[in-house]
N, CA, C and O atoms as a DFTB+ gen file, in Angstrom:
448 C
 N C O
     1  1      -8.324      19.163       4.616
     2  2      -7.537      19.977       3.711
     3  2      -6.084      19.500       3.667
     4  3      -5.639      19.644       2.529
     5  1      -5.354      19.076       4.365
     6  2      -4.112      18.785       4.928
     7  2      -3.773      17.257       4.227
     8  3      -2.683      16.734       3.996
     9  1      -5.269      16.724       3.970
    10  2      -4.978      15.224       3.529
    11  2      -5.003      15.457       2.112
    12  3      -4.522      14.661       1.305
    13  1      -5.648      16.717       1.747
    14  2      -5.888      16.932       0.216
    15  2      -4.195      17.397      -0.327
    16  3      -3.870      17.077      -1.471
    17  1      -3.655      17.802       0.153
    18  2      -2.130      18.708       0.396
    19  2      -1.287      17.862      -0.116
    20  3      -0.716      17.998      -1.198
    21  1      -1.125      16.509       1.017
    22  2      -0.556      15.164       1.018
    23  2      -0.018      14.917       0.114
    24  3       1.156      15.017      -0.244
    25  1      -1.504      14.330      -0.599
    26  2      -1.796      13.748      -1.923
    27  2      -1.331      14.242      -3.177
    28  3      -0.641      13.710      -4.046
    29  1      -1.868      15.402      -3.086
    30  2      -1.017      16.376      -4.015
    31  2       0.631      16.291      -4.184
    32  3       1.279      16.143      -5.219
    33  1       0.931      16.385      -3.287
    34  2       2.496      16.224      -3.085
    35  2       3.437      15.216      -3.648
    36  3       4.382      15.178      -4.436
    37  1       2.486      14.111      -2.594
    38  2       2.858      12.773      -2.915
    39  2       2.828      12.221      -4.125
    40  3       3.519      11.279      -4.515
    41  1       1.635      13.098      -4.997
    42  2       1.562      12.260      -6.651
    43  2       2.105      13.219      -7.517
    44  3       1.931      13.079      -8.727
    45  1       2.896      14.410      -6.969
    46  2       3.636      15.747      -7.822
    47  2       4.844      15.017      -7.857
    48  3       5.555      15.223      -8.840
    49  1       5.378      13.930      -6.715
    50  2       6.620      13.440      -6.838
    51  2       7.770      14.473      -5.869
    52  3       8.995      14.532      -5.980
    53  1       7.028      15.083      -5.095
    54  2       7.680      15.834      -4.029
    55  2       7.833      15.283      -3.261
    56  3       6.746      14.726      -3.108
    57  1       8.939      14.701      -1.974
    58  2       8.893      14.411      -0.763
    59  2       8.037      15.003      -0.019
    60  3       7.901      16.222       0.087
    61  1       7.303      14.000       0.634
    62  2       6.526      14.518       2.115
    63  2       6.714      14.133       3.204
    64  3       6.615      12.932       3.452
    65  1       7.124      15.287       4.412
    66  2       7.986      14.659       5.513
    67  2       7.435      13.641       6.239
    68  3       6.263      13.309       6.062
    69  1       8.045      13.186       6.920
    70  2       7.435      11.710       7.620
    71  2       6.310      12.650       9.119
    72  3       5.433      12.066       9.756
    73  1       6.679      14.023       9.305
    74  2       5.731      14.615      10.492
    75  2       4.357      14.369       9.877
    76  3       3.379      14.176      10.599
    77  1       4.264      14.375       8.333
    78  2       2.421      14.662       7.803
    79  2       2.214      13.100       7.392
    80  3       1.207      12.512       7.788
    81  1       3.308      12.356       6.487
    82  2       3.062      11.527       5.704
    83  2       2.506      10.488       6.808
    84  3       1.335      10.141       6.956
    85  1       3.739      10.042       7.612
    86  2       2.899       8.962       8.878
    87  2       2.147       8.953       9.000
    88  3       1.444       8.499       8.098
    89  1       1.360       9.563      10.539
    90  2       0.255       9.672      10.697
    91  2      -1.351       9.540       9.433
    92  3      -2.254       8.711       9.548
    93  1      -1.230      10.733       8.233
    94  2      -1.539      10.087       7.002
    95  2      -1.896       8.722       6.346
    96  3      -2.947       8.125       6.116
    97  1      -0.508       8.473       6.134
    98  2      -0.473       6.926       5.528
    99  2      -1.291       6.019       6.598
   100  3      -2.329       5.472       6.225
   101  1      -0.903       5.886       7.704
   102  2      -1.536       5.006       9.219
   103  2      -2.877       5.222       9.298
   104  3      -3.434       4.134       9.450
   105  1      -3.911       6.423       9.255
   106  2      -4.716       6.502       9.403
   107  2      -5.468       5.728       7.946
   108  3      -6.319       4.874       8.192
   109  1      -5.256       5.930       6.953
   110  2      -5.479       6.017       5.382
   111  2      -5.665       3.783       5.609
   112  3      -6.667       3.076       5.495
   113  1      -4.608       3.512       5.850
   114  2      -4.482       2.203       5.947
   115  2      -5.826       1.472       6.902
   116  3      -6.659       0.624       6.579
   117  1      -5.645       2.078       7.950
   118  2      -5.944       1.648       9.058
   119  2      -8.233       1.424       8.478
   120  3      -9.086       0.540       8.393
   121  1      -8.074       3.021       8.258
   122  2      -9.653       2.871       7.045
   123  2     -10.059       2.207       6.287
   124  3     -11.224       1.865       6.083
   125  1      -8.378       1.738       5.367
   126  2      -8.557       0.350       3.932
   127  2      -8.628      -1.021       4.989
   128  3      -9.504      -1.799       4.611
   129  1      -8.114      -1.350       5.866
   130  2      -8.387      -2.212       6.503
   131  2     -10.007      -2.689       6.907
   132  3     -10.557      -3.727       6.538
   133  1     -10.522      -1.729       7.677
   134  2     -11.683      -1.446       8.261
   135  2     -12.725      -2.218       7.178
   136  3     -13.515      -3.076       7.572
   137  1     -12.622      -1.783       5.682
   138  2     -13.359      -1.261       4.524
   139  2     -13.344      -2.973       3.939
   140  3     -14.320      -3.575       3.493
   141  1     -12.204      -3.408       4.069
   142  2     -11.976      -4.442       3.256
   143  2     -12.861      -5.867       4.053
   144  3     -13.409      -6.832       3.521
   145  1     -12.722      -5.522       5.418
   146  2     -13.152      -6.275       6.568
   147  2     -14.815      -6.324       6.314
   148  3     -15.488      -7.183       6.883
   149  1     -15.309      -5.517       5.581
   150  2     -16.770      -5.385       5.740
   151  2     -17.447      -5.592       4.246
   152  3     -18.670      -5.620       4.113
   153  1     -16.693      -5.709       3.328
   154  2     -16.800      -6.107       1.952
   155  2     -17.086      -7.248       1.916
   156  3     -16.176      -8.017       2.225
   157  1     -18.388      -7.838       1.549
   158  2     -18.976      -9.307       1.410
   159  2     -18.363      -9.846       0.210
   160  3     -17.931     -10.997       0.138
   161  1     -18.329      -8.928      -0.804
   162  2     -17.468      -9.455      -2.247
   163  2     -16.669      -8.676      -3.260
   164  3     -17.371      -7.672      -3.379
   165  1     -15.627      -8.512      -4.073
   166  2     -15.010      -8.093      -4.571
   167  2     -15.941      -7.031      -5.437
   168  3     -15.410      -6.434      -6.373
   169  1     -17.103      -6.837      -5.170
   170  2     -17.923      -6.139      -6.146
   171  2     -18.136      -4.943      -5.518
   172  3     -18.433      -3.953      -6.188
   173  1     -17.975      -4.865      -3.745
   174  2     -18.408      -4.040      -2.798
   175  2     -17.790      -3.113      -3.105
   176  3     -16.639      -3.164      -3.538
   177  1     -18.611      -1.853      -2.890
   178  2     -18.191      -0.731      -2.937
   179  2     -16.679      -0.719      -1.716
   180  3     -15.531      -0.289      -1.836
   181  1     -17.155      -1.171      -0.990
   182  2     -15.820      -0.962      -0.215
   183  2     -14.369      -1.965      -0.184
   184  3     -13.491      -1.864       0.673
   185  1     -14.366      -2.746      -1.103
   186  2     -13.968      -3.338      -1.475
   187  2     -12.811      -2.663      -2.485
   188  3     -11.582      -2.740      -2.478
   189  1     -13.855      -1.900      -3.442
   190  2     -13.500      -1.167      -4.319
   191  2     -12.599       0.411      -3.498
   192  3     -11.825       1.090      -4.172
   193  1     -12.773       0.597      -2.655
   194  2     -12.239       1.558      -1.803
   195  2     -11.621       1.227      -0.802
   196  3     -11.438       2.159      -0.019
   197  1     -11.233       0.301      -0.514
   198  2     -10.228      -0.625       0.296
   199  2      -8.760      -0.840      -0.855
   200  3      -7.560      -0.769      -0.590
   201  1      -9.343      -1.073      -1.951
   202  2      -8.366      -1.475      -2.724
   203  2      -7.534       0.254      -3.561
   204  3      -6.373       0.495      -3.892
   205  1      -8.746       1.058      -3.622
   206  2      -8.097       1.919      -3.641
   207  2      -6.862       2.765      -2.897
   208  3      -5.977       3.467      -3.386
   209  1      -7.149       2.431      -1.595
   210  2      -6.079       2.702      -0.605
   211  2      -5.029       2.253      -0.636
   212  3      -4.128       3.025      -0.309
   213  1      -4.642       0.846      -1.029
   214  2      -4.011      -0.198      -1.035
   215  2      -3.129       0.182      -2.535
   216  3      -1.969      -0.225      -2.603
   217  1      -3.622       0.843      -3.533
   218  2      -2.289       1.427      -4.380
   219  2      -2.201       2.688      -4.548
   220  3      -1.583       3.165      -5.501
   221  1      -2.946       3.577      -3.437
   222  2      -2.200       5.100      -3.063
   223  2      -1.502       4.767      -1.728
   224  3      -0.660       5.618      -1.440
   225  1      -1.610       3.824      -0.887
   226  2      -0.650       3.697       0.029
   227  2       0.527       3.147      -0.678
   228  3       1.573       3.773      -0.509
   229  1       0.558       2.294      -1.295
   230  2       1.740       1.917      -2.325
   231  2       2.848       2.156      -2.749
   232  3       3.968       1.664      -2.612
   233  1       1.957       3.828      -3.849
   234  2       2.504       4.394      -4.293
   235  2       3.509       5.822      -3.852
   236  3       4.444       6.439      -4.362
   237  1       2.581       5.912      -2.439
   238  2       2.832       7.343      -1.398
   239  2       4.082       6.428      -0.723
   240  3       5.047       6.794      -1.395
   241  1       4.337       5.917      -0.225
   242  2       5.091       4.763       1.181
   243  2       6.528       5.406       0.658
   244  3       7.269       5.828       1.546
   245  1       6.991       5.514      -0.759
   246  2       8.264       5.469      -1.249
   247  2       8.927       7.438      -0.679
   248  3       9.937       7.874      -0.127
   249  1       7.648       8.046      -1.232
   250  2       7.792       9.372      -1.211
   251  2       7.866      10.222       0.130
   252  3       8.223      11.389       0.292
   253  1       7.351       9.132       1.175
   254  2       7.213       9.909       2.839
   255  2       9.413      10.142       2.677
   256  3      10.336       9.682       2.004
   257  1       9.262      10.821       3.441
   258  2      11.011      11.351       3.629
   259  2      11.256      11.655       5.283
   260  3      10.778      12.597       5.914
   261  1      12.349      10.326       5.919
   262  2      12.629      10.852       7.356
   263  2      11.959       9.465       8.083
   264  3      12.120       9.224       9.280
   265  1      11.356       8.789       7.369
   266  2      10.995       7.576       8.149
   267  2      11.980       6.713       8.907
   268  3      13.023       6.295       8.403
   269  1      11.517       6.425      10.381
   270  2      12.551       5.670      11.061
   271  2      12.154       3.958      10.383
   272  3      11.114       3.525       9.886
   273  1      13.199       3.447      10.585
   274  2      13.013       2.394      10.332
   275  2      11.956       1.452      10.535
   276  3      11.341       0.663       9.818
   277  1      11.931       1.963      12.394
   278  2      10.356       1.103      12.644
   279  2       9.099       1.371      12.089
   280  3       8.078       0.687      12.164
   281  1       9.350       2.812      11.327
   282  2       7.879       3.297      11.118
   283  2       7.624       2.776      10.017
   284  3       6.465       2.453       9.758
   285  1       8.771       2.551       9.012
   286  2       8.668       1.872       7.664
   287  2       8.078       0.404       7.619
   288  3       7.126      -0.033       6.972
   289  1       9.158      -0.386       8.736
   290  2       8.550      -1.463       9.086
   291  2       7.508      -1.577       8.969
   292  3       6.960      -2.259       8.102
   293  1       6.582      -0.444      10.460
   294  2       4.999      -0.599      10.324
   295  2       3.929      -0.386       9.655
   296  3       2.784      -0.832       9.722
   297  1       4.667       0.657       8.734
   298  2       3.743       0.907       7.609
   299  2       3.644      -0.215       6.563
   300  3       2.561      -0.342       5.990
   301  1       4.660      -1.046       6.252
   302  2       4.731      -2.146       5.504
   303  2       3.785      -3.398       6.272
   304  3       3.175      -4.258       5.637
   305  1       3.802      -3.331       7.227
   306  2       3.028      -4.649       7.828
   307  2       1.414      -4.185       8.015
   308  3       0.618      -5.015       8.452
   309  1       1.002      -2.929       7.692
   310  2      -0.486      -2.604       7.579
   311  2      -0.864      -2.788       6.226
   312  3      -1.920      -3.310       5.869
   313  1       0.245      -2.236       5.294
   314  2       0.155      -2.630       4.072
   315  2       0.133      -3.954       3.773
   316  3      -0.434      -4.287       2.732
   317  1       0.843      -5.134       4.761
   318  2       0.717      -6.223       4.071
   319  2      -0.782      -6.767       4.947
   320  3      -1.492      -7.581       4.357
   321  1      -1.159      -6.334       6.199
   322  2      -2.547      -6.728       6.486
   323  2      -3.422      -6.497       5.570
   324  3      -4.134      -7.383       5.098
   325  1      -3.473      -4.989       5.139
   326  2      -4.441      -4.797       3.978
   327  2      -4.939      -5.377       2.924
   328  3      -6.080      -5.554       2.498
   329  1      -3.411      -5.762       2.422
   330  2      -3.014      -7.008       1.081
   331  2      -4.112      -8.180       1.356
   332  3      -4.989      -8.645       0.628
   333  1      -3.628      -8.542       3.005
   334  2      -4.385     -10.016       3.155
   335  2      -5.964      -9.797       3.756
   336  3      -6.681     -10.661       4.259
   337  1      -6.166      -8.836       3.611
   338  2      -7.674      -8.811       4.219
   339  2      -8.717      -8.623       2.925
   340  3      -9.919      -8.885       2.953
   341  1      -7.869      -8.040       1.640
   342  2      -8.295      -7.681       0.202
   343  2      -8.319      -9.409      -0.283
   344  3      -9.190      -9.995      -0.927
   345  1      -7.512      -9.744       0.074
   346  2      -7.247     -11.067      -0.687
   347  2      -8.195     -12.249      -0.198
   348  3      -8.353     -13.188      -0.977
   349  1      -8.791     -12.268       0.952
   350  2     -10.043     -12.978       1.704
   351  2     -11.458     -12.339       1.222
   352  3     -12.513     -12.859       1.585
   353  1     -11.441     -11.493       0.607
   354  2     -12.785     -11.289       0.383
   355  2     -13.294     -12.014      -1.156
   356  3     -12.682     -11.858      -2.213
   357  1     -14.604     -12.861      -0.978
   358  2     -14.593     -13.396      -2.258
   359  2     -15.120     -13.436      -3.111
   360  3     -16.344     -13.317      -3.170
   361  1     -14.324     -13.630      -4.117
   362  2     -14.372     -13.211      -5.289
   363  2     -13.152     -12.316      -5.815
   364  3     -13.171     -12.244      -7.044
   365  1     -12.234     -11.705      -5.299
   366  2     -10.784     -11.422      -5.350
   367  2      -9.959     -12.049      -5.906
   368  3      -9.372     -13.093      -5.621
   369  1      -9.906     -11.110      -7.062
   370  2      -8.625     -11.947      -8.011
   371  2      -7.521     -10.810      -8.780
   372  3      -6.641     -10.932      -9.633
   373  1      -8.204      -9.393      -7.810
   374  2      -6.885      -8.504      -8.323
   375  2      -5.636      -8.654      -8.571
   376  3      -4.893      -8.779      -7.598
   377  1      -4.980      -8.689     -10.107
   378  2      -3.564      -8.880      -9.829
   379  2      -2.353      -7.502      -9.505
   380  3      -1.139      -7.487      -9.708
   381  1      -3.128      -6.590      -9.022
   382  2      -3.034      -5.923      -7.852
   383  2      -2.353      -6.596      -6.247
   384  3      -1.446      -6.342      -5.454
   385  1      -3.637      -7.738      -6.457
   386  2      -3.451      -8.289      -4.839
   387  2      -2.002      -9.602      -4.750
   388  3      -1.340     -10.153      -3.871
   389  1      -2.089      -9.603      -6.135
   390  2      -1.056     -10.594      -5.838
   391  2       0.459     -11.124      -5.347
   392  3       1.195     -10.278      -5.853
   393  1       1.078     -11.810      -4.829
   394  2       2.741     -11.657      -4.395
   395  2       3.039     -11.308      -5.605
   396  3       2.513     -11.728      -6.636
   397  1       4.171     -10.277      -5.468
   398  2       5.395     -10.124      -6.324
   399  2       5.685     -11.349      -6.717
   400  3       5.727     -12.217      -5.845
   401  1       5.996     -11.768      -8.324
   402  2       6.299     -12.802      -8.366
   403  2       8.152     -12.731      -8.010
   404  3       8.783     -11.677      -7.946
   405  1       8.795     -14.246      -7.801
   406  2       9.998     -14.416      -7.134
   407  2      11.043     -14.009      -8.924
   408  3      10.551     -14.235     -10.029
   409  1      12.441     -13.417      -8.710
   410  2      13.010     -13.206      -9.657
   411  2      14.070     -13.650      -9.296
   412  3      14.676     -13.214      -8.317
   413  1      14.565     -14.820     -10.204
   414  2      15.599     -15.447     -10.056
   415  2      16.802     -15.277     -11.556
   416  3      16.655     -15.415     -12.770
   417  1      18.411     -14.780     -10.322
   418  2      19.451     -13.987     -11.336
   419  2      20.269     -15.459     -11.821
   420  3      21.245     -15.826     -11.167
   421  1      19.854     -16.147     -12.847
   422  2      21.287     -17.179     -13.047
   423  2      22.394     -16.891     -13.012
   424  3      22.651     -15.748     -13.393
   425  1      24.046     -18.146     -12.353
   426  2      24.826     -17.072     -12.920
   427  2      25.112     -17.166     -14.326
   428  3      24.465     -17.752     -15.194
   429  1      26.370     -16.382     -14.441
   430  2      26.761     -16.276     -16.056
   431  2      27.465     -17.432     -16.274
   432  3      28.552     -17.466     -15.696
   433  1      27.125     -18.553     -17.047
   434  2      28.187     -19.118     -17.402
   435  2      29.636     -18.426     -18.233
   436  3      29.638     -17.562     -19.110
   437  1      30.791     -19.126     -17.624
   438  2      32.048     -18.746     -18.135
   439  2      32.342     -19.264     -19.212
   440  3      32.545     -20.460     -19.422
   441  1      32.390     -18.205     -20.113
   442  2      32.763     -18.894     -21.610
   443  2      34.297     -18.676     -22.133
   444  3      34.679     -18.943     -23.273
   445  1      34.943     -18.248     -21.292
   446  2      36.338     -17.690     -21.745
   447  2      37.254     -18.937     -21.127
   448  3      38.479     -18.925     -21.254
């Protein structure tokens, strides 16, 4: 019930404190991991539910409120295991899964 709450929250665009969201998010990950690990091909059901995790953890990560730094850290480095455990399974070509591409600022040339 508590995970149903979360969610709610998290996709109302309410802050959710880092006491529920952590634990939450960590466990949530820790499952997309598991899921992705056992997916023979991008077709797998769990595959398909690995990846689901992977853009409600995403999208939730911004909205937790009170995160220490390390926890952000760690939540980002399950998120990026996840990334790479989605991205080994084959047949994976979500562009979902893919790096951010790089954005490069020229400067201004001076015209004055």
């Amino acid at each position: 019930m508590l995970h149903i709450i979360f969610l709610l929250a998290a996709t109302a665009g309410v802050g959710v404190p880092a006491v529920v969201g952590l634990p939450m998010l960590n466990t949530e990950l820790e499952r997309g991991i598991a899921m992705a690990n056992v997916a023979a091909t991008a077709e797998s059901i769990f595959y398909e539910e690995a990846e689901e995790v992977y853009t409600q953890a995403r999208d939730i990560l911004p909205r937790i409120k009170g995160l220490t730094r390390d926890d952000h850290s760690a939540l980002e480095t399950k998120m990026s295991d996840l990334r790479m455990a989605l991205q080994i399974v084959p047949g994976a070509t979500s562009k979902l899964l893919q790096p951010a591409p790089k954005v490069y600022v020229l400067p201004r040339a001076n015209l004055g």
